[in-house]
C-alpha positions as CSV (number, residue, x, y, z in Angstrom):
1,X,93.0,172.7,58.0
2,X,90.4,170.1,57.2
3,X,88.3,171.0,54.1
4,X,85.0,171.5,54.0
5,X,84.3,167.7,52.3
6,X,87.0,166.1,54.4
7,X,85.2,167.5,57.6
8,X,81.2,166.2,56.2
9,X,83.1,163.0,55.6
10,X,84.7,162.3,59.2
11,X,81.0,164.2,60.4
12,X,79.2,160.9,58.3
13,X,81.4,158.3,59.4
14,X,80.9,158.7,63.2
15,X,77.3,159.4,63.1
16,X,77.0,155.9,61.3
17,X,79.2,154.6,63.9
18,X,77.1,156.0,66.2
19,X,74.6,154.7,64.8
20,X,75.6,151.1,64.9
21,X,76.9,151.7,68.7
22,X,73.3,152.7,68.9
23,X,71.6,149.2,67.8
24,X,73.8,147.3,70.0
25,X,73.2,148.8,73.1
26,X,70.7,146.4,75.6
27,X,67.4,147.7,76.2
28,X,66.2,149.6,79.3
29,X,63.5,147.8,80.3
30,X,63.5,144.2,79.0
31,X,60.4,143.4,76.1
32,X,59.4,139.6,75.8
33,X,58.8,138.0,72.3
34,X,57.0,135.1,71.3
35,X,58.7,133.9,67.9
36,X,57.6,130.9,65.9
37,X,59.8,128.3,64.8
38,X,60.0,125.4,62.3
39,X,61.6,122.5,61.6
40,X,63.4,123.8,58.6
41,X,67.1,123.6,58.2
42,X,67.6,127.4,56.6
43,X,65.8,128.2,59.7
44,X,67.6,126.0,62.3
45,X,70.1,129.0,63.2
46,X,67.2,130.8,64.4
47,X,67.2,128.7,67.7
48,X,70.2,130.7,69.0
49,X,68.2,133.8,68.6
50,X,67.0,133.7,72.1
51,X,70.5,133.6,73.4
52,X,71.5,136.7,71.2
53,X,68.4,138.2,71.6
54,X,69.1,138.7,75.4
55,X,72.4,140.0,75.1
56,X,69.9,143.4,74.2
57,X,67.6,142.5,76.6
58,X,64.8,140.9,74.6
59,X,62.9,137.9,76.3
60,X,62.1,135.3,73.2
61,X,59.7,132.2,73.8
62,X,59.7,130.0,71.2
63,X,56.6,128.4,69.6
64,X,56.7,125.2,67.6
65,X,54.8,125.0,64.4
66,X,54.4,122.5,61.6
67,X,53.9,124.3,58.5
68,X,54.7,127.8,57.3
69,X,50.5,128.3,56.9
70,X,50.1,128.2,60.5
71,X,52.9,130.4,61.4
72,X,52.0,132.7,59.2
73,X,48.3,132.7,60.8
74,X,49.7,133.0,63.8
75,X,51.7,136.3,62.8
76,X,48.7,137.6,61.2
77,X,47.0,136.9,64.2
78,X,49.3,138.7,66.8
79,X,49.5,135.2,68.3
80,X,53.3,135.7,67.5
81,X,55.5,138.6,67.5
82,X,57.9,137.3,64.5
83,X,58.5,133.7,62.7
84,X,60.1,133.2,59.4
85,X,58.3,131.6,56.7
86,X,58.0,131.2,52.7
87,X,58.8,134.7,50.5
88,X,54.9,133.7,49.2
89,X,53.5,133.8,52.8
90,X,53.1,137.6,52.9
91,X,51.7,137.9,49.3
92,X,49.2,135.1,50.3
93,X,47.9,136.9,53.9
94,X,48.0,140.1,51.6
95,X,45.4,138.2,49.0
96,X,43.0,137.4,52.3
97,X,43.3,140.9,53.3
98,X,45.7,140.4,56.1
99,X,48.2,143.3,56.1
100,X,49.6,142.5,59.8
101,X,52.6,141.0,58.7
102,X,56.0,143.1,58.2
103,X,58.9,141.5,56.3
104,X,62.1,142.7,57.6
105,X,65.2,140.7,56.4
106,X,65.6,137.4,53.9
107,X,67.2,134.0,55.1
108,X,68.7,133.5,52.1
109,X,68.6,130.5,49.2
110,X,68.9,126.6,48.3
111,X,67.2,124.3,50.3
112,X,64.2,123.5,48.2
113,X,65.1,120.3,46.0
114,X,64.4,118.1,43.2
115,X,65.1,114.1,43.8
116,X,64.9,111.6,41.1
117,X,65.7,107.8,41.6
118,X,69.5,107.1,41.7
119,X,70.9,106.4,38.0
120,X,67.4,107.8,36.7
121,X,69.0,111.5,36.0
122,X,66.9,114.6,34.5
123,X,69.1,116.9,32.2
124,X,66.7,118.3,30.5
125,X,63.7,120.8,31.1
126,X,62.0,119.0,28.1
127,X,62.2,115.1,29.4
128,X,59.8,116.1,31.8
129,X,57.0,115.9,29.7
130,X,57.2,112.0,30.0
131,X,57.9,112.2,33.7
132,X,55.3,112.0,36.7
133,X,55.7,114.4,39.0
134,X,54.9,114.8,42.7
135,X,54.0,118.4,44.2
136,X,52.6,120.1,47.0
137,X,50.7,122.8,45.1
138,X,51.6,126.6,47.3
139,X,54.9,125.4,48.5
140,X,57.8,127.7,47.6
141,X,59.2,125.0,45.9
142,X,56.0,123.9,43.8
143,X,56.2,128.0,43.1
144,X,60.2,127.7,42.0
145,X,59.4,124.4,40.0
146,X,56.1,126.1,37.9
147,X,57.8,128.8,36.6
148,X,61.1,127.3,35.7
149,X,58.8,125.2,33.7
150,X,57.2,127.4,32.1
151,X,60.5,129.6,31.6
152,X,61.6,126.0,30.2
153,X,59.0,126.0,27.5
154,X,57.0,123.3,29.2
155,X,53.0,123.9,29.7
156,X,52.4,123.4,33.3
157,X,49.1,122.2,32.7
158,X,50.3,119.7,30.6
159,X,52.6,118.1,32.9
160,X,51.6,114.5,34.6
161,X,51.5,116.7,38.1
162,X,51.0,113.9,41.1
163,X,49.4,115.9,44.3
164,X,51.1,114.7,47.4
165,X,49.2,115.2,50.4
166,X,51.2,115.0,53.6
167,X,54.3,115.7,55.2
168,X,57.7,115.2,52.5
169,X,58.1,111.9,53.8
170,X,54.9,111.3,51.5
171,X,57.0,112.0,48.3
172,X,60.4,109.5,49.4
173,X,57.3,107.0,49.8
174,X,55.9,107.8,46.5
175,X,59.6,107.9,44.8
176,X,60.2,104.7,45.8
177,X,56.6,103.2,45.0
178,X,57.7,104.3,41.2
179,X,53.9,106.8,41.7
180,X,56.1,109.2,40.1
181,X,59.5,110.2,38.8
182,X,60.4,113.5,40.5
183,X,59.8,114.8,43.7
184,X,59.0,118.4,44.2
185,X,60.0,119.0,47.3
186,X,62.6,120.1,50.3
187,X,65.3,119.3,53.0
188,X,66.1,117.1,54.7
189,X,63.6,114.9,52.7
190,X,66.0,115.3,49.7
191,X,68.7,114.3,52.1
192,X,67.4,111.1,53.6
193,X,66.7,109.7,49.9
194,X,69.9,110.5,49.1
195,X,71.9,109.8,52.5
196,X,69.5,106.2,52.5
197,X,71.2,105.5,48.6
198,X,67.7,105.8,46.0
199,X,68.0,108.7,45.3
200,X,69.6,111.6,43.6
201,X,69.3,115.6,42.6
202,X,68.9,116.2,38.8
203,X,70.7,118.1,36.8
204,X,68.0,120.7,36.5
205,X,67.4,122.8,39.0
206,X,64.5,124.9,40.3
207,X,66.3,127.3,42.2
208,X,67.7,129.3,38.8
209,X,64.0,130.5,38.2
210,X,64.3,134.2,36.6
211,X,60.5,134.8,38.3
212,X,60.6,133.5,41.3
213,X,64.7,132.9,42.2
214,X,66.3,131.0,44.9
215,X,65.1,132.8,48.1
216,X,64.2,130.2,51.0
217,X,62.6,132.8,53.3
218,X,62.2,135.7,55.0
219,X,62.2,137.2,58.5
220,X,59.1,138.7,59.5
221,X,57.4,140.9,62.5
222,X,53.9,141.7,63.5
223,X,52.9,145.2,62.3
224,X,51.4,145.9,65.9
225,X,54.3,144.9,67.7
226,X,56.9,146.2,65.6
227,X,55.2,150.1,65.7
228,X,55.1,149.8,70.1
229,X,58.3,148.3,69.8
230,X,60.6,149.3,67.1
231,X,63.8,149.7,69.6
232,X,62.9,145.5,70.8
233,X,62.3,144.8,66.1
234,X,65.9,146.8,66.0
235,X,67.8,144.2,68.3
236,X,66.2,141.2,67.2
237,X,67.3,142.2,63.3
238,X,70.6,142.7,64.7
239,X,70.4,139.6,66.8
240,X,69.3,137.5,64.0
241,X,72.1,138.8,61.5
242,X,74.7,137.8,64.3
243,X,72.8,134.4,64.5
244,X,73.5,133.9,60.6
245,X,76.9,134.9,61.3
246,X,77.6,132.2,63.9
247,X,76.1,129.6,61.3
248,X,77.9,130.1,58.1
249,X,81.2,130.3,60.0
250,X,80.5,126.9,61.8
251,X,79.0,124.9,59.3
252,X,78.9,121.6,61.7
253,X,77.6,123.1,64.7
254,X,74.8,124.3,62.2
255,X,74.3,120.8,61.1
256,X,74.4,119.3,64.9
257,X,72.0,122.1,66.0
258,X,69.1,120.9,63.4
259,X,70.4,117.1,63.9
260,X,69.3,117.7,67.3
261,X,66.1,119.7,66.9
262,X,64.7,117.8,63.8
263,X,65.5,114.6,65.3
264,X,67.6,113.3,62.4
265,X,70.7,111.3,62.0
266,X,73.5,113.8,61.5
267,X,74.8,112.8,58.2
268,X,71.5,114.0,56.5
269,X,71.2,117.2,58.6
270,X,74.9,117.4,57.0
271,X,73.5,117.0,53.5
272,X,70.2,119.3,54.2
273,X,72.5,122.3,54.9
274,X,75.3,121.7,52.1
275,X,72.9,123.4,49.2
276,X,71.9,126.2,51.4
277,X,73.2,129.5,51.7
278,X,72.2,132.0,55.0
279,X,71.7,135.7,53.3
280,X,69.6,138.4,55.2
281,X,69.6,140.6,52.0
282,X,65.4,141.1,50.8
283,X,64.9,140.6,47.0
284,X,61.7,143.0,47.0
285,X,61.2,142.3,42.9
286,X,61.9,139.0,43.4
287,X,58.7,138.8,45.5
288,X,56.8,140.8,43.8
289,X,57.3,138.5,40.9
290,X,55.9,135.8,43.6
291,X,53.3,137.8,43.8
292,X,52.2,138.3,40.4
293,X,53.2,134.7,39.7
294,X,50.7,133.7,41.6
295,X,47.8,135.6,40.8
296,X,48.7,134.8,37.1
297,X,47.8,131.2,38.6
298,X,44.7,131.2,40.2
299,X,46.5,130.2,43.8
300,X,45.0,134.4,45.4
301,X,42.4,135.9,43.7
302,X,44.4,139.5,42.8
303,X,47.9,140.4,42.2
304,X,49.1,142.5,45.5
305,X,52.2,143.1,43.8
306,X,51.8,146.6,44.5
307,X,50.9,146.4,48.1
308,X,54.1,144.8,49.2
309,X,56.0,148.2,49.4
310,X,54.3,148.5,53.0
311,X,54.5,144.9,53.8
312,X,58.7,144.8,53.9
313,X,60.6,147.5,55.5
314,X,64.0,147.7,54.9
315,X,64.8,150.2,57.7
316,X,66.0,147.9,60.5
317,X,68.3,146.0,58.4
318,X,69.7,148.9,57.1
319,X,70.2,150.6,60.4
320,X,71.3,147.6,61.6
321,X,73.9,146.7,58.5
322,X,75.3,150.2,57.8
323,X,73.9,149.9,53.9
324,X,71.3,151.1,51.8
325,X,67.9,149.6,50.5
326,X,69.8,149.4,47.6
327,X,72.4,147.5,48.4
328,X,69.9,145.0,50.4
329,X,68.4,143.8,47.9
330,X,65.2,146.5,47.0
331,X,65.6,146.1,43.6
332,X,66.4,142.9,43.2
């Protein structure tokens, strides 16, 4: 005779098989999306999310943007229904007093860089201080390379900071021009220095910041489409989770799908996706600490560190993963 544990035990383990039965089955009636999309190798997976997404039903049109900003407008808007953008973007619409945006799963790290010239290496934090470097000021990299600065002992304001205007292309023209010493930047423009033989990553590395960490992105919905339709939100987390899936375990079709997209020459799609690493898990204190980092810094007028608890919701990824907040990343 089954004891009384043994029996809550079997009891658990089929309602969260249930459960994930549950999340897999199609939709009724089918619910049309409108998801923004960039040119961003972490993100280049997410153009088989239409293809999953349908498997339950859900209807995605895809909507090309240039620049996290304008996606993240769009969300705000309700011009889109979900997009993925920067782990600041949130934190910044929260600043302006947009709280229409939901966060619901991470992308994961890498693919923000740091280029020198070739044979002109950076091993330490402190030989900066002689170095000119080129940022884009609000980028998710410029936020990874200000605070491992300063965790580095270096006075941002001190630095010779270059202001690059422009796409990335901008700082491979600047690199080259010998305008400055270090680019600030991301893939594939990392790539195509390296791939076209000036240039080359230092040995320090951005990514390592204690405050801010190595998180590329995350997932996010709009707050009035996600309450009419949380049954459509729970598909496309689980859609988008199978996505990542079918990336990391075929690393080349990855590469041939941004190729393709991006327009670029496959060898430096190749190199944009070899630092990154796909990971749905949500570092919540890792973006409050994006938050408060940039308050501390004049880029939004308050820190809305404390607001972010009802801009991420870790209840379709949970649901959809068979693990806690916890083990998601809540308090990480």
């Amino acid at each position: 005779m089954l004891t009384a544990r043994l029996a809550a035990i079997i009891l658990l383990a089929a309602t969260v098989a249930t459960a994930q039965d549950d999340v897999r089955t199609p939709l009724r009636t089918p619910v049309k999306v409108k998801q923004g999309m960039l040119n961003v190798p972490a993100l280049s997976p997410l153009w088989l999310l239409p293809e999953h997404a349908a498997k339950y039903n859900v209807q995605i049109e895809t909507v090309m943007f240039q620049r996290f900003a304008d996606a993240r407008t769009a969300l705000a808007s309700g011009d889109l229904d979900l997009t993925a953008f920067g782990p600041q973007d949130i934190s910044l619409g929260l600043g302006q007093g947009a709280r229409s945006m939901v966060g619901v799963a991470g992308v994961g790290s890498g693919n923000d860089c740091l280029i020198v010239r070739k044979g002109e290496d950076v091993t330490q934090w402190s030989a900066l201080r002689d170095k000119a470097i080129g940022v884009g000021a609000g980028s998710i990299s410029w936020l990874k390379f200000a605070a491992s600065a300063q965790e580095n002992g270096l006075a941002y304001p001190k630095l010779k900071i270059v202001n690059i205007v422009g796409g990335g292309g901008n700082y491979l023209k600047a690199l080259q021009a010998k305008e400055i010493d270090l680019a600030v930047v991301w893939q594939p423009f990392c790539a195509q220095g390296i791939v076209d033989g000036f240039a080359q990553y230092p040995t320090i590395d951005h990514n390592r910041s204690k405050t801010v960490g190595g998180l590329i992105s995350v997932l996010a919905v709009n707050r009035g489409f996600m309450e009419k339709n949380r049954d459509a939100t729970q598909r496309l987390v689980v859609a988008y989770l199978d996505v990542l899936k079918v990336a990391t375990a075929d690393q080349q079709r990855w590469a041939k799908i941004y190729a393709e997209k991006a327009g670029l020459p496959l060898p430096v799609a190749v190199e944009s996706i070899r630092i990154t690493t796909l990971d749905p898990t949500l570092p919540l204190e890792s973006i409050k600490r994006i938050s408060k980092f940039l308050s501390d810094n004049g880029v939004i007028a308050r820190d809305v560190s404390a607001d972010l608890a009802g801009s991420y919701t870790f209840d379709f990824l949970s649901r959809a993963t068979g693990k806690s907040p916890a083990e998601l990343g809540l308090n990480k």
